[in-house]
Every structure is written in C-alpha cells, then in structure tokens.
C-alpha positions as CSV (number, residue, x, y, z in Angstrom):
1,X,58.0,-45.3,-1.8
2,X,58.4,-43.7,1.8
3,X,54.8,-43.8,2.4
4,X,54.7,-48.0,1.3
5,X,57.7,-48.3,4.0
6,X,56.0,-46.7,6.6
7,X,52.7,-48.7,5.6
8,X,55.5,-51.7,6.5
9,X,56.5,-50.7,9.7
10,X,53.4,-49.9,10.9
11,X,52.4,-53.3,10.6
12,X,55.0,-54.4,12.3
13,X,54.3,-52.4,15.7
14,X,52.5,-55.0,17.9
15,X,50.8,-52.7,20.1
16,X,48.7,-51.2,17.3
17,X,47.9,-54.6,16.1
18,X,46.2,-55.6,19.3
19,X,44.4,-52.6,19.3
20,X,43.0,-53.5,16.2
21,X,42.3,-57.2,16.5
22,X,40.5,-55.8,20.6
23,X,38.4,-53.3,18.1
24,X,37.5,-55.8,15.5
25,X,36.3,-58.1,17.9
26,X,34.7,-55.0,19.7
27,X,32.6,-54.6,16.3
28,X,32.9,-57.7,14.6
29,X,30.9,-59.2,18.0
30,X,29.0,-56.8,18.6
31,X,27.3,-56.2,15.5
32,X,26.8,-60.4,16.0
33,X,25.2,-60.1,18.8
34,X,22.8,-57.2,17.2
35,X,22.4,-59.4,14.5
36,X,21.2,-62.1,16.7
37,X,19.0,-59.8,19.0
38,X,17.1,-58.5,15.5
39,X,16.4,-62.1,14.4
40,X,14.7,-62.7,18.1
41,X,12.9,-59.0,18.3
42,X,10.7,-57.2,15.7
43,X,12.2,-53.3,14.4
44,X,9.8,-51.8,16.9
45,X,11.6,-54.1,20.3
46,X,15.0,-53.6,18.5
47,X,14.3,-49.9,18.4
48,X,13.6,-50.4,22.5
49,X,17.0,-51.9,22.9
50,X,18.6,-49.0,21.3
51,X,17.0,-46.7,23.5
52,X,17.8,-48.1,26.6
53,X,21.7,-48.8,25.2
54,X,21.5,-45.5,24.0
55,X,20.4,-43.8,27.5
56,X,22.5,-46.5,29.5
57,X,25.7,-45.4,28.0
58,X,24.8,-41.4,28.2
59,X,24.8,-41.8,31.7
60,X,28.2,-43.7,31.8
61,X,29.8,-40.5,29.9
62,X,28.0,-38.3,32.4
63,X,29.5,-40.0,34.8
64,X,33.1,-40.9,34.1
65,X,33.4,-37.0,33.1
66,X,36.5,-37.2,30.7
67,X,38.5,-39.2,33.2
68,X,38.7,-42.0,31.5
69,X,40.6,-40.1,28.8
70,X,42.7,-38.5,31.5
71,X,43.7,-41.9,32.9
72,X,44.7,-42.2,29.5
73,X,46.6,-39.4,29.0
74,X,48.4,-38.9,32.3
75,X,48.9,-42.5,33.7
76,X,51.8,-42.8,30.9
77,X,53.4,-39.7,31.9
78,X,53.1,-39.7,36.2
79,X,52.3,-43.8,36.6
80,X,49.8,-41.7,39.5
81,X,48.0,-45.1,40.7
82,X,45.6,-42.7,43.3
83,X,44.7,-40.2,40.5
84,X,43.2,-43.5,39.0
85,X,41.4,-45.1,42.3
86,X,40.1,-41.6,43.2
87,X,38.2,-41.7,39.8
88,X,37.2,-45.0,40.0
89,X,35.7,-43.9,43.1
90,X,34.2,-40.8,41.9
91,X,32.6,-42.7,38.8
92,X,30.7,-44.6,41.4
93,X,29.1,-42.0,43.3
94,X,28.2,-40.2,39.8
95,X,26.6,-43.8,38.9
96,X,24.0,-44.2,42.0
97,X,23.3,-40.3,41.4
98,X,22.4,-40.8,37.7
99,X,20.6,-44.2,38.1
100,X,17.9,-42.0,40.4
101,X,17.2,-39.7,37.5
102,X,16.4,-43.0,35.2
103,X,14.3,-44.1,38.1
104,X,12.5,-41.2,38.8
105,X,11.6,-41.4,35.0
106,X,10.3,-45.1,35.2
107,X,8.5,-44.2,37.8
108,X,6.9,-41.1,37.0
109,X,7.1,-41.3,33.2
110,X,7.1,-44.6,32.4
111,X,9.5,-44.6,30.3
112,X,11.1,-47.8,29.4
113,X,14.2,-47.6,30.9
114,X,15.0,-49.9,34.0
115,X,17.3,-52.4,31.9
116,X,19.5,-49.1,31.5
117,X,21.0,-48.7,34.8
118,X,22.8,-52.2,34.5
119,X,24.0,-50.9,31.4
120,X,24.8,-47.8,33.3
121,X,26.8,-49.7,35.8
122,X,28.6,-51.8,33.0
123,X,29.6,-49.2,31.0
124,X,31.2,-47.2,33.4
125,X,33.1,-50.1,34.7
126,X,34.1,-51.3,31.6
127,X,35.2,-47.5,30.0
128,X,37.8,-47.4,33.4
129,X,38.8,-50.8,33.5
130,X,40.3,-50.4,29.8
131,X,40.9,-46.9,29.9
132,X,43.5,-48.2,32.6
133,X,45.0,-50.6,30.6
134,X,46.0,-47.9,27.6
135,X,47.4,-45.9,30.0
136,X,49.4,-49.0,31.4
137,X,50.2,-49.9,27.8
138,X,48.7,-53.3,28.2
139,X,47.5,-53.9,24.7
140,X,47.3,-57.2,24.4
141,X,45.5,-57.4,27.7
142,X,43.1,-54.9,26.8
143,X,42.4,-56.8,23.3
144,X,41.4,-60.0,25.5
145,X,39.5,-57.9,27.8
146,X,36.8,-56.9,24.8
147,X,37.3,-60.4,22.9
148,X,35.8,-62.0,26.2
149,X,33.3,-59.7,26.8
150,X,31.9,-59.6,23.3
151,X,31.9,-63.8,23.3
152,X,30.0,-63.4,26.7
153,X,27.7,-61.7,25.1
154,X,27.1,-63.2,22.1
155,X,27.2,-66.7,23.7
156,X,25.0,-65.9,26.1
157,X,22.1,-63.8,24.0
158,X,22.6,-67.1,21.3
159,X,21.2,-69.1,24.4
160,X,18.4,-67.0,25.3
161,X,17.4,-67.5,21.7
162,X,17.7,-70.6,21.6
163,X,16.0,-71.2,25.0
164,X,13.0,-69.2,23.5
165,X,13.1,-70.4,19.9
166,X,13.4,-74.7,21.1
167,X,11.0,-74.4,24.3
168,X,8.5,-72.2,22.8
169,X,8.7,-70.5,26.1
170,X,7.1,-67.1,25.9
171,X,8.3,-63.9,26.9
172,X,6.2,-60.9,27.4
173,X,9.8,-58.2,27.4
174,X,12.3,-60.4,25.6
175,X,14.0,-57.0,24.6
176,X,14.4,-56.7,28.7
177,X,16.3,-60.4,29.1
178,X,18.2,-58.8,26.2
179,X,19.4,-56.2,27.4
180,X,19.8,-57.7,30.9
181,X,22.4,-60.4,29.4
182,X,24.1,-57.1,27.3
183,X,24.7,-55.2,30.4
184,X,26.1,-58.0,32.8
185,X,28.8,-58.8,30.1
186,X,30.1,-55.4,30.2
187,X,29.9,-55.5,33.9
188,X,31.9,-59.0,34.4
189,X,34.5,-57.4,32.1
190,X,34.9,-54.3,34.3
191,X,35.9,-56.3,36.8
192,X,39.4,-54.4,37.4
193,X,37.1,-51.5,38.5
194,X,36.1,-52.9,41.7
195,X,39.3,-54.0,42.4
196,X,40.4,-49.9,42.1
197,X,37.5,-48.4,44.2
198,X,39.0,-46.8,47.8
199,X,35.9,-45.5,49.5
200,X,37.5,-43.1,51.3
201,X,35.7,-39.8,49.8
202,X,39.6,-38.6,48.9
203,X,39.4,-36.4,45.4
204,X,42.5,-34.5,45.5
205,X,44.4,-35.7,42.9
206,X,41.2,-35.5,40.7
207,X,40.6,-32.0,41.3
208,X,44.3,-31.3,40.5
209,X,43.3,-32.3,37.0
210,X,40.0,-30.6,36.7
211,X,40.8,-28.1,34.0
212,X,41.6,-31.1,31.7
213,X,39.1,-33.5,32.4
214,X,36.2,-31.2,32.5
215,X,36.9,-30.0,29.0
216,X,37.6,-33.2,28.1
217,X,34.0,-34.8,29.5
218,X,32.3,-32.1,27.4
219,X,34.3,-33.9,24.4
220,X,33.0,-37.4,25.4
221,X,29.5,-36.1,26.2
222,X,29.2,-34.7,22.8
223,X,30.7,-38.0,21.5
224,X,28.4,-40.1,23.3
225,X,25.5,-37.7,22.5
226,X,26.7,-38.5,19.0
227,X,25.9,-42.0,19.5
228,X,23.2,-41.8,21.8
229,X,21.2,-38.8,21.9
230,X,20.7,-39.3,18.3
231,X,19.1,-42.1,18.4
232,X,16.4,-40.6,21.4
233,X,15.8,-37.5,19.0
234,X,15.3,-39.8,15.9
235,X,13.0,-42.4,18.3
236,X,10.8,-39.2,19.8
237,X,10.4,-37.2,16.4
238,X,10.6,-39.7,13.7
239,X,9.5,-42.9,15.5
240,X,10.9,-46.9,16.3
241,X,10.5,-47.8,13.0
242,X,12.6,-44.8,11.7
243,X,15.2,-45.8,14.5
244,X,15.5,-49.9,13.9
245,X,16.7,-48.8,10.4
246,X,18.4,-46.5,11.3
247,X,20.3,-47.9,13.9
248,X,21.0,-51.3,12.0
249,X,22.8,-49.0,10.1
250,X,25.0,-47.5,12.6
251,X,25.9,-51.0,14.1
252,X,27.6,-51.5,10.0
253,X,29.0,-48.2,10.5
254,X,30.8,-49.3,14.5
255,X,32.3,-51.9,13.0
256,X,33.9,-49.5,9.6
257,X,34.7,-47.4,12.7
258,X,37.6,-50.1,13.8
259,X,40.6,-48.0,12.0
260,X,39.4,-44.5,13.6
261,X,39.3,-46.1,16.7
262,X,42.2,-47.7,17.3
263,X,44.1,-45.3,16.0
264,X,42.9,-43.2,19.1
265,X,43.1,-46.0,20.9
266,X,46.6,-46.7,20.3
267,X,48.2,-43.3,19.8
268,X,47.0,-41.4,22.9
269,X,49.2,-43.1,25.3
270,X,51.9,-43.9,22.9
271,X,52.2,-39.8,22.3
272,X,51.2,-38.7,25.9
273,X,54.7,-41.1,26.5
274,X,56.7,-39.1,23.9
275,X,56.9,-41.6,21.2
276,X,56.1,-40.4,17.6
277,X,54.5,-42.6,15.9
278,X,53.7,-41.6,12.1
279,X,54.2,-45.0,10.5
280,X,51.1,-45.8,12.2
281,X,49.2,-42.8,10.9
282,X,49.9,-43.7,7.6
283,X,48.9,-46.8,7.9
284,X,45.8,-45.5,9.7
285,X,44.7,-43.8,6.8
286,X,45.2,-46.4,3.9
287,X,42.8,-48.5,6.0
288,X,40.5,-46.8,6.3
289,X,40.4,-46.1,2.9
290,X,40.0,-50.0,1.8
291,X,37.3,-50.1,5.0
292,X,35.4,-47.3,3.4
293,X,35.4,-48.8,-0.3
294,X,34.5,-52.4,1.2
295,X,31.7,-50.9,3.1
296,X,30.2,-49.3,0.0
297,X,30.6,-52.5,-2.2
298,X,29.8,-55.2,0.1
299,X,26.8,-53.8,2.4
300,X,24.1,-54.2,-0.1
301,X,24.8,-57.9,-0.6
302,X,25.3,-58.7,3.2
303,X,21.7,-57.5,3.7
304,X,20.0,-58.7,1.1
305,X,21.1,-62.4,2.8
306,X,20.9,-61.6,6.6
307,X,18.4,-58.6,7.2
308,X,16.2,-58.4,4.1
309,X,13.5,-56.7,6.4
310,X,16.2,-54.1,6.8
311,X,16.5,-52.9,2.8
312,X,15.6,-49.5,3.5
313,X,19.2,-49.4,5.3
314,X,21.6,-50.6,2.3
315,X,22.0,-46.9,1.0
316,X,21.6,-45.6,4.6
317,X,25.1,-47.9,5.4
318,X,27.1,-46.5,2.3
319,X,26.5,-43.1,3.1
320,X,27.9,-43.5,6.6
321,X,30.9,-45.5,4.9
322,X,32.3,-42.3,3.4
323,X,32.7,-40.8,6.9
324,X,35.7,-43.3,7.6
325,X,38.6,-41.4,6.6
326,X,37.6,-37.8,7.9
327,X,37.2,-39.7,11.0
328,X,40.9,-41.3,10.9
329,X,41.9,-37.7,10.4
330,X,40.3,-36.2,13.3
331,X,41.4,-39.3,15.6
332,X,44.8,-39.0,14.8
333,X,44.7,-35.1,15.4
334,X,42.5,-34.9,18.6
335,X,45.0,-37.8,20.0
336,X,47.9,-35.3,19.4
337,X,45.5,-32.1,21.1
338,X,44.9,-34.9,24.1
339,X,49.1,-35.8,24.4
340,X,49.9,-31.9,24.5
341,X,47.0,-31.6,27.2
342,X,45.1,-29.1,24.9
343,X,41.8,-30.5,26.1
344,X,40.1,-27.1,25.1
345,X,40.4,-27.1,21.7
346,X,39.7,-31.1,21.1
347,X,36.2,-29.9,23.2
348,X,35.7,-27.2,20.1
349,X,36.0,-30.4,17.6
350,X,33.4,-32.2,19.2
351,X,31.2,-29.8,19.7
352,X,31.5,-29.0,15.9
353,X,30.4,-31.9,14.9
354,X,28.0,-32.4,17.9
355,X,26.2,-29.0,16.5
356,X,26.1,-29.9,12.6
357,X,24.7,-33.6,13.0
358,X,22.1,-32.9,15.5
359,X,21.3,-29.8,13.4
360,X,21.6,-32.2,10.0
361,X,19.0,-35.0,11.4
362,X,16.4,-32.1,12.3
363,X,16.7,-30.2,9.0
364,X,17.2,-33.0,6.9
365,X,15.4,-36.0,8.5
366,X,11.7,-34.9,7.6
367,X,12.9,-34.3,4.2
368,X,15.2,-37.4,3.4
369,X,14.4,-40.3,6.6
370,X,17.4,-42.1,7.0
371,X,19.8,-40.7,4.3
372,X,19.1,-37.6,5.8
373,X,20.4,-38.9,9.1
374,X,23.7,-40.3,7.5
375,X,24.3,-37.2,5.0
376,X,24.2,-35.4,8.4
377,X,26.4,-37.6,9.9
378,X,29.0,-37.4,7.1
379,X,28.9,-34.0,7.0
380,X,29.7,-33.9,10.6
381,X,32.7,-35.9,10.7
382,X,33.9,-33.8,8.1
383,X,33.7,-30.5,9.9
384,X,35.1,-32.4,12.9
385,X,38.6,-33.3,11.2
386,X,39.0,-30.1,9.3
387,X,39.1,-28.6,13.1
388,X,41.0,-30.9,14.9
389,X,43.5,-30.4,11.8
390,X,43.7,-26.4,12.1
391,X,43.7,-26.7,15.7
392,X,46.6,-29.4,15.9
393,X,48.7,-26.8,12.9
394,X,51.7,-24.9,13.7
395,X,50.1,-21.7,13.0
396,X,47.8,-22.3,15.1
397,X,50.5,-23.1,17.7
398,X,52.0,-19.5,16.6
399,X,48.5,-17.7,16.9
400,X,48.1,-19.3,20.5
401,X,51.6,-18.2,21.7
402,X,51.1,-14.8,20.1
403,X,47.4,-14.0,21.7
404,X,49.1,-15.7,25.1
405,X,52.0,-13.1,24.9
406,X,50.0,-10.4,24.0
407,X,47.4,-10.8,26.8
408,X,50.5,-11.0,29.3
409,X,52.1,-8.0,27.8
410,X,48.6,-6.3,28.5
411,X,47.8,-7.8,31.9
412,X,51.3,-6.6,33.0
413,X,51.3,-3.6,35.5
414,X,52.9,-0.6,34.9
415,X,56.0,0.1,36.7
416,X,55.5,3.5,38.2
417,X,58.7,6.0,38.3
418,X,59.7,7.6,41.9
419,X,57.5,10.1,43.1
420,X,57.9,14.0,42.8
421,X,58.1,15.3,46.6
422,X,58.9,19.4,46.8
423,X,62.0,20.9,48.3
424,X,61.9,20.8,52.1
425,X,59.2,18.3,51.9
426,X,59.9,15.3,54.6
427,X,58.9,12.0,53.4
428,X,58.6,8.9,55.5
C-alpha cells in the first residue's frame, strides 16, 4: 500500500513529468526521424549516418569534459552564473581543437566524416544549453527545448524526402543532406550557448572544480563510448550491414531508455538541492518495468509493418529491452553519488560497464552477430547498477570513513618528547 501511494505522488510532481514528456519526445522523435532517414537510405548509407552521429557526438563528450554534469550538480547548490560561462567558453575552444582531428582524418584518411563536425558543434551546444536548464530547475523549459528540436528535425528531413522522392532529383550523398539537417537542429536548439560564451580566456572557477568534473568526463566518455564507439568497433570489425541492424535496434532501445533517463535527468538537481525525492524512485522503477514488458511484446509487430528489411533486429530489440530496469537502478544511484559530489566512484560504474560491453561485443559478436551485441549490452547494465548500488550503500559510506581515518591516523606525524641534554650542558 505505501509503495502504490508513493507511485501516486510521484505522479503528481510536475517537474518529473516534464522531464518525461522532454525525453519521450527526445525518443519518440527521434527514432521518427530515423525511421524516416531509413525509408530514404539503404542499411549500408544508414550505417554511414551512424557513424558520423556516432563520431559527432564522441567529440561533444570529449569536449564538454563532465561539465555539463557539473553545471548540473553545482548550479543548484552556488547559483555560480561564471562557473557556467567559463565552461561554455571552454567547450568552444575544445570544439575547434577536436574538429582538426576529424579533418585531419578526411583529409588524410578519407574517412567519411565531414558532416560530423556540425554534429560536433550541435551537440555540445545543445548538451550545455539544457544541462543549464536542470541546474536552473526549468523543466518545463527544457521539455520545449527537445520537443522543438526533435520537430525541426523531423519536419525538415520529411521535406528532404519529399523534395527527393516528388522531384526525382538525385543525390549522389543523400546520407550527407541528412546529416547536415540532423546537426543544424541540434545547433538552432543550443541557442542559449552563444548567448553564455565570454571570450575572455578566464577558467578559474572551472579549475576550482577540476577534481569533480574530470572524473566525471571519464563517466560521460565511457557513456558516450557506450553509444558511440560501439557502433565504430561493430562498423570496422563486423561491417555496415552488421551495424544498420544493429543500430535500428538501439534507436528501439533510446526510446525504452525514457524512464532511466529522466530519472537522472530529474533527480540530480532535485538531490544536489537537498530534496529527497523517493516517490519518484518508485515510480521510476514500476515504469520501467511496463516499458521493458511492452518492449518485448510489441517490437516484433512494429517491425514487421514499418521496417520488414530490418527482421534480423526483432530479437536483437527484446534483448536490449530487459536492460531497462538495471538501468533505472544505476540512474537513480549514480544521481545520488553525483548530489554527494562522489564523482570517483560514479567514474568506477561506468567504467564497469564500459569494460564488460566492449569486452561482450568482441567475444560474443563473431559467435552470435547482433544478439551477441545486446546480451553484452544487458549484461553490462547489469554490472553497472549492482556498483552504483554498493557504492551508494551505507557500508560503503562506513568503509570510506574508516580507510579515510585510518590513512589520517597513519599520515599523522609523531609528536616527539623534549630532548635529553646532559647536566651542565647549555642549550640555545
């Protein structure tokens, strides 16, 4: 009976609602507009798009190194408006410095990868702009922000479509216009960015926070790497082919990712603010429970009518289904390691899963394809919430304090007695 009341009030805390409805649009959108970008491309072009999402976005986690997360985290607590401009400003710099490396490899490599500095660009600008608004508290802002940008998008690649299906116009890189129109959208929406940057070369208040951020990047690296660099290794050892699948997949999984999300989303700044917030947990949790059942009974009939080129993925988007609620789990925990500025050991969660999925889609890839890039997945997630869970316990609180006490008992210096001088001896 407690648990059904809190179920209650959690859907009565507005904030966490707009969370949600920003996510689901985030998903619900942006699997559209993947949906519309595989009925113009074949699975070889969509598997191009996802690489140059894939290594557009990399570069935007390189470069916002964790700050987005500490805007999160500390804007709630200090209202610090130059902490945020400096980063804004840093994130800039780190942009043009990692848009040279993609160049250099167009140009030397020729790999296909120009469309992904604008995607670069975009994504950092959009990944501060909202970071901003959680730490502000602005939910319902930040739900319009990604319900515009995802229309943008989808309006806009619907056109293209349309322009090339009606006109018989014909393009020799339509995955390039894609991807062009993909990346302006998230740039229009980052608008508030530009409005933030002060180039005065000022980092001060961003190096005061170094020792939380840094940590913290490595968490969003390995997250992004997560969602990015397993798509490169799948692309480079197991082909495009292997990776449209694949990756039409993860597009069902993004959107059954809405609950785990939002619940980050939502409960960083509320707990970095001091508020407790366990109705929403609870809630959380049975949600993601219905989203992981519905994902499991309803993919195979939503591809059979919209992608039936994409069969092979129908198992492929059930696997990854079951991943849901160790997800929710490890949100809601590594939210509460991020509010208690314990930046460290969220890092070791990430990197946990980081090492057993990667690991995962090398050993069991060759043997099982796609299923053996989801069981990997799963597994990962798994290993991810059972970590942030020990490392958000009280013993592990107790272990910490103890080890901290200990190594101050033993960096401690002796306290030496008064020295022995013989009789008659003069000292000073």
């Amino acid at each position: 009976m407690e648990l059904l009341d809190l179920v209650k009030k959690g859907l009565r805390v507005k904030g966490f609602i707009y969370v949600s409805v920003g996510n689901i649009a985030n998903g619900g959108l942006g699997f559209l507009f993947f949906f519309i970008a595989a009925r113009i491309l074949g699975v070889e072009s969509y598997g191009v798009i996802s690489y140059n999402i894939s290594a557009g976005f990399l570069g935007a986690t390189l470069s916002v190194l964790g700050l987005t997360t500490a805007i999160t985290t500390f804007y709630p607590k200090e209202k610090n408006i130059d902490f945020v401009r400096q980063s804004a400003t840093f994130t800039l710099i780190a942009d043009a410095v990692y848009s040279i490396v993609i160049l250099a490899a167009v140009l030397f490599f020729r790999a296909p990868l120009l469309p992904a500095i604008l995607v670069l660009f975009g994504g950092t600008a959009y990944n501060i702009s909202i970071s901003f608004l959680l730490g502000r508290q602005e939910y319902k802002q930040y739900a319009y922000t990604i319900l515009w940008m995802r229309v943008g998008q989808c309006v806009a690649v619907a056109l293209f479509y349309l322009l090339v299906a009606f006109t018989g116009w014909f393009f020799l890189q339509l995955e390039e216009g894609v991807l062009f129109l993909y990346g302006l959208a998230y740039l229009a929406a980052g608008y508030r960015y530009f409005r933030l940057l002060n180039i005065n070369f000022s980092f001060g208040e961003v190096y005061a926070k170094w020792r939380f951020w840094l940590p913290a990047s490595a968490s969003n690296i390995f997250a992004a790497s997560i969602g990015n660099i397993d798509k490169i290794v799948i692309g480079a050892l197991f082909g495009m082919s292997a990776l449209g699948n694949y990756h039409l997949a993860f597009q069902f999984l993004m959107g059954l990712m809405i609950i785990p999300t939002s619940l980050f989303s939502f409960l960083l700044p509320e707990k970095s603010g001091g508020k407790v917030r366990r109705e929403v947990e609870v809630l959380g949790i049975a949600a993601a429970g219905l989203t992981s059942a519905a994902g499991i009974i309803l993919v195979p009939y939503v591809i059979k009518i919209f992608f039936p080129d994409f069969g092979g993925s129908v198992g492929v988007i059930q696997m990854l289904s079951l991943s849901v609620i160790p997800a929710s789990v490890a949100y809601i925990k590594v939210s509460e390691l991020y509010s208690k500025e314990k930046a460290n050991t969220a890092m070791l969660s990430y990197a946990a899963m980081f090492v057993v999925y990667i690991a995962g889609i090398a050993l069991l890839g060759g043997w099982l394809q796609a299923m053996g890039f989801a069981a990997s997945y799963v597994i990962g997630q798994t290993v991810q919430a059972i970590t942030a869970f020990l490392f958000s316990s009280n013993k592990w609180a107790e272990w910490e304090a103890k080890r901290r006490k200990n190594t101050s008992r033993e960096e401690k210096p002796a306290v030496e007695g008064p020295s022995y001088h013989p009789p008659g001896e003069v000292v000073g």
